[in-house]
TORVO-818526 format. One record per residue (C-alpha): residue in one letter; y, z, x. Coordinates in steps of 0.5 Angstrom, whole numbers, always signed. Example, Ala and Ser with C-alpha at 12.3 -4.5 7.8 and 13.67 -1.06 7.14 Angstrom:
TORVO-818526
<a,<-9,+16,+25>> <s,<-2,+14,+27>> 
***
This chain:
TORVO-818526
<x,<+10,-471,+67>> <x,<+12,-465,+63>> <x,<+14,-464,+56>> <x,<+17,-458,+52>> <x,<+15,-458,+45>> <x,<+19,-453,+39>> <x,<+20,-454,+32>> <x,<+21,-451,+26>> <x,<+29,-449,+28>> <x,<+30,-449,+20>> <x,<+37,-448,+23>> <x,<+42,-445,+17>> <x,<+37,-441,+14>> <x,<+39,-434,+12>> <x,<+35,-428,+11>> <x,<+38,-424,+5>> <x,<+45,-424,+5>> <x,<+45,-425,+13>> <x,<+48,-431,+16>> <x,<+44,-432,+23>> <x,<+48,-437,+26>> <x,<+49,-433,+32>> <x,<+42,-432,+34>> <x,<+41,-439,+32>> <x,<+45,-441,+37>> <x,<+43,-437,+42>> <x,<+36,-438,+41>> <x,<+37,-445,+42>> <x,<+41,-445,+48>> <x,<+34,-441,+51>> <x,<+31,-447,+50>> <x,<+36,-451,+53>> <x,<+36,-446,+59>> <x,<+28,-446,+59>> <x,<+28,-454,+59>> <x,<+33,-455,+65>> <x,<+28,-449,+69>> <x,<+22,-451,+67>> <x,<+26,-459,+69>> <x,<+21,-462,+63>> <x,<+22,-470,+63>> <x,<+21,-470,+55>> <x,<+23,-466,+49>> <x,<+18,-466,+43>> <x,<+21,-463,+37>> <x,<+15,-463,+31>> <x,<+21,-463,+25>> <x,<+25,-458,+20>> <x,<+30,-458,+25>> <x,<+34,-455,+18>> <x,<+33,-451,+13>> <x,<+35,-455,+7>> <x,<+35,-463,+7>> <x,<+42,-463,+6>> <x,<+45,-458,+10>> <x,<+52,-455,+11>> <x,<+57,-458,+16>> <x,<+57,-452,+21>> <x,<+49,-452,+22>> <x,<+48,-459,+23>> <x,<+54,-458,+28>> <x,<+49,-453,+32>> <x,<+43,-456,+31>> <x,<+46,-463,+34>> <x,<+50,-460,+40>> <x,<+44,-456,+41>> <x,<+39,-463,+42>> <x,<+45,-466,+46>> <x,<+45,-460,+52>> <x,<+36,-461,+51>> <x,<+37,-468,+52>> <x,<+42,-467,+59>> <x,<+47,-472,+59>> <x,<+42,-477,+56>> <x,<+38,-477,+62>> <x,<+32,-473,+59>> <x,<+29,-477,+52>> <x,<+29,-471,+45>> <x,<+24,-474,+40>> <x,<+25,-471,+33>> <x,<+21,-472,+27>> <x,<+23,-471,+20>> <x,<+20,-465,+17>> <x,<+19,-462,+9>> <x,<+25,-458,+10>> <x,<+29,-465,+12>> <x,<+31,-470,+10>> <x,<+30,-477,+13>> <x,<+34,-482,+10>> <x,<+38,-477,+14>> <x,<+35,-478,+20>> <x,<+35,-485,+19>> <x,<+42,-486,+17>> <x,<+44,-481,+24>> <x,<+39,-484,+29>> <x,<+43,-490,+31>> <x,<+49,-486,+33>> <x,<+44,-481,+37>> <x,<+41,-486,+40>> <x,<+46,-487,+45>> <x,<+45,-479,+48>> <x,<+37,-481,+49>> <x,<+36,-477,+42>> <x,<+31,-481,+38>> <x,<+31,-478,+31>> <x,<+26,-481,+26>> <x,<+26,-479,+19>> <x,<+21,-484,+16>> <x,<+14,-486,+17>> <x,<+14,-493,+21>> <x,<+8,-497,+22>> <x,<+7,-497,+30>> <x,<+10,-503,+31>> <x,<+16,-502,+27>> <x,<+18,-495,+30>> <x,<+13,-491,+30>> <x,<+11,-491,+37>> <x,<+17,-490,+41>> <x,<+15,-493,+49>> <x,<+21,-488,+54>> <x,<+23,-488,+61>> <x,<+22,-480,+64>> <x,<+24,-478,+71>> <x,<+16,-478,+71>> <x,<+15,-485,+69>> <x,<+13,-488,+61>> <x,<+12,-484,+56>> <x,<+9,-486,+49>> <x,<+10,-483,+44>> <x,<+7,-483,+37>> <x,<+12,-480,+31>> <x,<+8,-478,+25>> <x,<+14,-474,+20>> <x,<+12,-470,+14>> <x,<+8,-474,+9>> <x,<+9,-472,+0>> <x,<+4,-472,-2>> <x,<+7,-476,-8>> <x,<+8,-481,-3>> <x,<+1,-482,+0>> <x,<+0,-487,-4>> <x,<+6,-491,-1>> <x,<+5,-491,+6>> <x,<+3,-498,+9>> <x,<-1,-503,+5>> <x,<-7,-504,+3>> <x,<-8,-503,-4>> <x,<-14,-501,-5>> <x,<-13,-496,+1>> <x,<-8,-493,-4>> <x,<-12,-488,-7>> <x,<-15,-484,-3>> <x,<-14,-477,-2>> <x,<-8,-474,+2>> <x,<-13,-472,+8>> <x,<-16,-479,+8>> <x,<-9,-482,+9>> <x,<-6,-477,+14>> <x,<-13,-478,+18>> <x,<-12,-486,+17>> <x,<-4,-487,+20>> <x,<-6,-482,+26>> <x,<-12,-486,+27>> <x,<-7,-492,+27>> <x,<-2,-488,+32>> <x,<-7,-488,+36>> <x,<-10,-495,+37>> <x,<-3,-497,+39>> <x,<-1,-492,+43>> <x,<-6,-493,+48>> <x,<-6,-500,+48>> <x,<+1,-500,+50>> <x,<+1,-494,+55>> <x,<-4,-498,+59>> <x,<-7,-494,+65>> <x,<+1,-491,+67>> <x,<+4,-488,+62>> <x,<+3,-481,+58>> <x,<+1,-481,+51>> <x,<+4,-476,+46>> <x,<+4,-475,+38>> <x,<+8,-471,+35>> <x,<+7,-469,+27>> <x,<+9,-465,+21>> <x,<+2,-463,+18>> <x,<-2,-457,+16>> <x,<-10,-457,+18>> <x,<-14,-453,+15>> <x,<-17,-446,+18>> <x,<-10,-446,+21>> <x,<-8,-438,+20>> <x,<-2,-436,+17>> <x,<-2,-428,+17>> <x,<+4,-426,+10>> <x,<+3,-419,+11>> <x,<+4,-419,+4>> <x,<+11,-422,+5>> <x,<+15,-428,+4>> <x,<+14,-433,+9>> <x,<+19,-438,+12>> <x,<+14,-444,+11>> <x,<+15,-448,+4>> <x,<+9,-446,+0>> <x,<+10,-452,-5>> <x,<+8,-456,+1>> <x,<+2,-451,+4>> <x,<-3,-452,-1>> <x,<-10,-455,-1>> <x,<-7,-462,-3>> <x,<-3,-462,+4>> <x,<-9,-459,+7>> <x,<-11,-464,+13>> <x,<-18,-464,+17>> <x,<-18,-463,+24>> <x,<-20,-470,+24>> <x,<-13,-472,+22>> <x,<-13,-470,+31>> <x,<-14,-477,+33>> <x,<-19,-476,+41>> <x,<-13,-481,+44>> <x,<-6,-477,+46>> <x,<-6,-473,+51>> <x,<-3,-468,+48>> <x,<-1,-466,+40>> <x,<+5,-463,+38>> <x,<+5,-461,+32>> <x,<+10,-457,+27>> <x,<+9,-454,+19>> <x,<+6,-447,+21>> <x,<+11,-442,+24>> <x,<+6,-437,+27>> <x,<+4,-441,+34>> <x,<-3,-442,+36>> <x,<-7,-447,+38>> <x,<-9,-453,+32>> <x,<-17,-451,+30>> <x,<-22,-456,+32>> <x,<-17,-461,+35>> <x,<-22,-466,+40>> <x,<-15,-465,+45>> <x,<-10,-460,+47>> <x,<-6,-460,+40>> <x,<-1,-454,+38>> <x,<+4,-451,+33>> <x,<+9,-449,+38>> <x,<+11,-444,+32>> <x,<+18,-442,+30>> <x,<+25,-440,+34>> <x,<+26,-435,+30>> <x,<+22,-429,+25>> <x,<+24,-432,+19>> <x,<+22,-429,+14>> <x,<+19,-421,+13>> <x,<+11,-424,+13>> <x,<+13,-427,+20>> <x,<+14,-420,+22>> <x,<+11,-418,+30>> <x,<+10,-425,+31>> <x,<+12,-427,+38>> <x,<+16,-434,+39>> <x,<+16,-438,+43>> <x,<+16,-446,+46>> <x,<+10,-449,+49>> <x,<+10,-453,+57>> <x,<+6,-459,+57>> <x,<+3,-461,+64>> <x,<+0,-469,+64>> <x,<-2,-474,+68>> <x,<-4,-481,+65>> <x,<-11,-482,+62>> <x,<-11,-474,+63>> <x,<-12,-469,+58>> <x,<-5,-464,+58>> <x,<-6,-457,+60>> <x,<-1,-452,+56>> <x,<+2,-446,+57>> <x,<+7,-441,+53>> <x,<+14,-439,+55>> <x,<+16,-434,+51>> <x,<+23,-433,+47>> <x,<+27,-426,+47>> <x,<+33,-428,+43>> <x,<+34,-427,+36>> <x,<+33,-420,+32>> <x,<+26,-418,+30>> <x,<+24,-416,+23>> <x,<+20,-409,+21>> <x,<+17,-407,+16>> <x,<+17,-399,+16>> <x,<+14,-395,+12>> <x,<+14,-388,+10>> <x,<+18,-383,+8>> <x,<+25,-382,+9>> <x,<+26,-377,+14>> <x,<+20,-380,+16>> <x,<+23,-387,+17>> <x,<+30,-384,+20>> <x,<+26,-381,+25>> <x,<+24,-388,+28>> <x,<+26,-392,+33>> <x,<+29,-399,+34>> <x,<+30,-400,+26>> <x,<+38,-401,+28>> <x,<+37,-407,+31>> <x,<+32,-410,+27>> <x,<+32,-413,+20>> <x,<+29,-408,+15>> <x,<+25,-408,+9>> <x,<+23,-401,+8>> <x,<+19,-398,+3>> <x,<+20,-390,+2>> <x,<+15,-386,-1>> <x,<+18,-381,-6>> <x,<+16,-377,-12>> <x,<+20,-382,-17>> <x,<+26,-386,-17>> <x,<+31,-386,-13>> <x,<+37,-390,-16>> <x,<+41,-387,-9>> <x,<+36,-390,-4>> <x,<+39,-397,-3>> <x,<+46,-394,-2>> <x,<+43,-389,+3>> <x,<+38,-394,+6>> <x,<+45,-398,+8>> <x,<+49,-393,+10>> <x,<+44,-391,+15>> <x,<+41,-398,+18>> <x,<+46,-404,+18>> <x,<+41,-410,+16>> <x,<+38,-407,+11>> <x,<+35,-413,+7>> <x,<+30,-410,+2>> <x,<+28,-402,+1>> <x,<+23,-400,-5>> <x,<+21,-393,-8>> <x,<+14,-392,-7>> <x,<+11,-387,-11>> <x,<+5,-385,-15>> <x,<+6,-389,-23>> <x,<+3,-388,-29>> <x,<-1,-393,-34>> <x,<+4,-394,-39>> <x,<+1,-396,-46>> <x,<+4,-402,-48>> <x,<+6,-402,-55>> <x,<+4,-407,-61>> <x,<+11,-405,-65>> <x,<+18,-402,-65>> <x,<+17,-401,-72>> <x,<+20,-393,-74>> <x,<+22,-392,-67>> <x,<+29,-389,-65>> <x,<+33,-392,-58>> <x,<+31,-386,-55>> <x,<+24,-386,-55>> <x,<+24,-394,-55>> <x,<+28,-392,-48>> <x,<+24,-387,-46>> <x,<+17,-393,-47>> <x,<+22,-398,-43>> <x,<+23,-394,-38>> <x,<+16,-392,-36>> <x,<+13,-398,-37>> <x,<+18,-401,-31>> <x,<+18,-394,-27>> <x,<+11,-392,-28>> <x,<+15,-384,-29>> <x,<+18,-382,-36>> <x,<+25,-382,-35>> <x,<+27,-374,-33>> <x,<+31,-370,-38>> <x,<+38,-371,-36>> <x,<+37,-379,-36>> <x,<+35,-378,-44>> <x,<+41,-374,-45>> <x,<+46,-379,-41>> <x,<+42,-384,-45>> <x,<+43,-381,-53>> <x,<+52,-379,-51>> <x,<+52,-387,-49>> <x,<+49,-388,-56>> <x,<+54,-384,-59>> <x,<+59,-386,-56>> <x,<+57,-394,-59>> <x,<+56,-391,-66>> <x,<+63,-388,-66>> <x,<+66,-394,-63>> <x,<+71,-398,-69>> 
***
């Protein structure tokens, strides 16, 4: 049997001012297009499908033609789980009417018995397939009964309902059917390299209380598709082949130079999988440069690029921005650079004029003093508001 693990699509998110439908149309019909080249029987897709929990009419019209062409005219099953960008109740209102194109949404975490384990004909035989979506850390407390199991840390409770994923699935895959599990969580040790940016990935759900440990991978699936981290690699410590497939597109500039793809999966029953990377070639990069002007003007592939350009000047630039823009046409961030002075921090205003608490603002904010022409601008404005009636 073989498999196609994506996630993270975060489809409807911008960068800046940026709308980036267009490459995320394209990249997800690459997707499609790898899925009917590599003929995959099953499609797992590891949550954040979207970018925000109720997401705009048009970027759920892509994301949903996009898994009705994976799904080839419902001849090949598309699982997909709800994760922290997502919004289950969402999943779970539209999952009925998907149902029908062989998609299978699951929104909410389910005992196996009860929706958690999906049983699904393939062209290659059953597939078994375990669906563990986002958990809250809020929520922890909520899933599944006992209640002395309530209070147990949030690594524990992911560890326990995988465990429990897995005792089922196997059972039920017997000796002729390929088992699966696909979730939305962080183990710890996974690298997330931010450059010093912003990355895509929600830092509210990164933290050590969302952290799993690699035991949270039970030894059963054959293969562990799981989503939450955008830089793709393979799941620290898992017992069994587990990847973050990563996501579609660099979606933020700590996300910059890293090469996206989706992961092909390779697996017989009672077999561990084998997996192997195909690389995506849509969707524009992100860069970073960093130089000085004439510098940066002089370097290569920055006009199809997204940019965050640091220039280094000798002080404030109040044209760069403009500059930048006319220049490059995605211009996102761009910052001076440039040696700053320690500015004294004054304990009062008291017997200061405008002028001087103005000179005071300025190199505090921009590290330099204000030149003379600024000062001289700054004193014809205060004369022109004491002449105003």
């Amino acid at each position: 049997m073989k498999a196609l693990h994506t996630s993270d699509w975060h489809v409807g998110k911008r960068l800046g001012r940026y709308d980036r439908s267009d490459e995320f149309r394209a990249v997800v019909d690459e997707v499609v297009e790898i899925a009917d080249r590599e003929a995959v029987d099953i499609v797992l897709h590891s949550g954040d499908l979207f970018d925000r929990p109720l997401p705009p009419i048009d970027a759920m019209d892509l994301a949903f033609r996009g898994l009705v062409a994976l799904s080839a005219g419902g001849t090949r099953p598309v699982v997909v789980i709800a994760g922290n960008h997502d919004a289950p109740g969402l999943f779970e209102a539209l999952a009925p009417f998907l149902a029908a194109q062989n998609i299978h949404l699951v929104g909410a975490i389910k005992r196996p018995e009860e929706g958690g384990v999906l049983e699904l004909p393939t062209p290659s035989g059953r597939a078994v397939v375990s669906c563990f979506p986002f958990l809250r850390e809020g929520r922890a407390f909520e899933v599944w009964e006992p209640v002395d199991e309530h209070y147990k840390r949030y690594a524990d409770r992911l560890r326990a309902i995988s465990e429990a994923y897995s005792t089922y699935a196997t059972r039920r895959a017997g000796t002729d059917a390929v088992t699966f599990l696909v979730a939305h969580f962080l183990v710890g040790g996974a690298k997330v390299h931010g450059h010093g940016a912003p990355r895509g990935e929600r830092e509210l759900h990164m933290g050590e209380a969302y952290a799993a440990t690699a035991e949270a991978i039970p030894p059963g699936p054959q293969y562990v598709a799981l989503g939450h981290i955008h830089a793709p690699q393979p799941v620290p410590g898992a017992k069994v082949p587990a990847e973050y497939a990563g996501s579609l597109l660099q979606l933020d500039f700590g996300e910059a130079g890293e090469r996206k793809r989706v992961v092909v999966v390779e697996a017989e029953p009672g077999l561990p999988a084998t997996v192997r990377s195909v690389p995506l070639e849509r969707g524009r990069e992100l860069l970073r440069p960093r130089g000085t002007w004439d510098e940066i003007l002089a370097t290569d592939g920055l006009h199809d690029a997204y940019l965050d350009l640091t220039v280094e000047t000798t002080g404030p630039d109040p044209s760069l921005a403009d500059r930048a823009r006319d220049a490059f046409p995605r211009v996102v961030k761009v910052r001076a650079e440039y040696p700053r002075l320690e500015a004294p921090i004054a304990d009062t205003r008291r017997g200061r004029s405008l002028t001087e608490l103005y000179e005071a603002y300025y190199e505090a904010k921009e590290g330099v003093a204000p030149d003379e022409g600024l000062v001289t601008a700054f004193e014809a404005l205060q004369e022109t508001a004491d002449a105003t009636p």
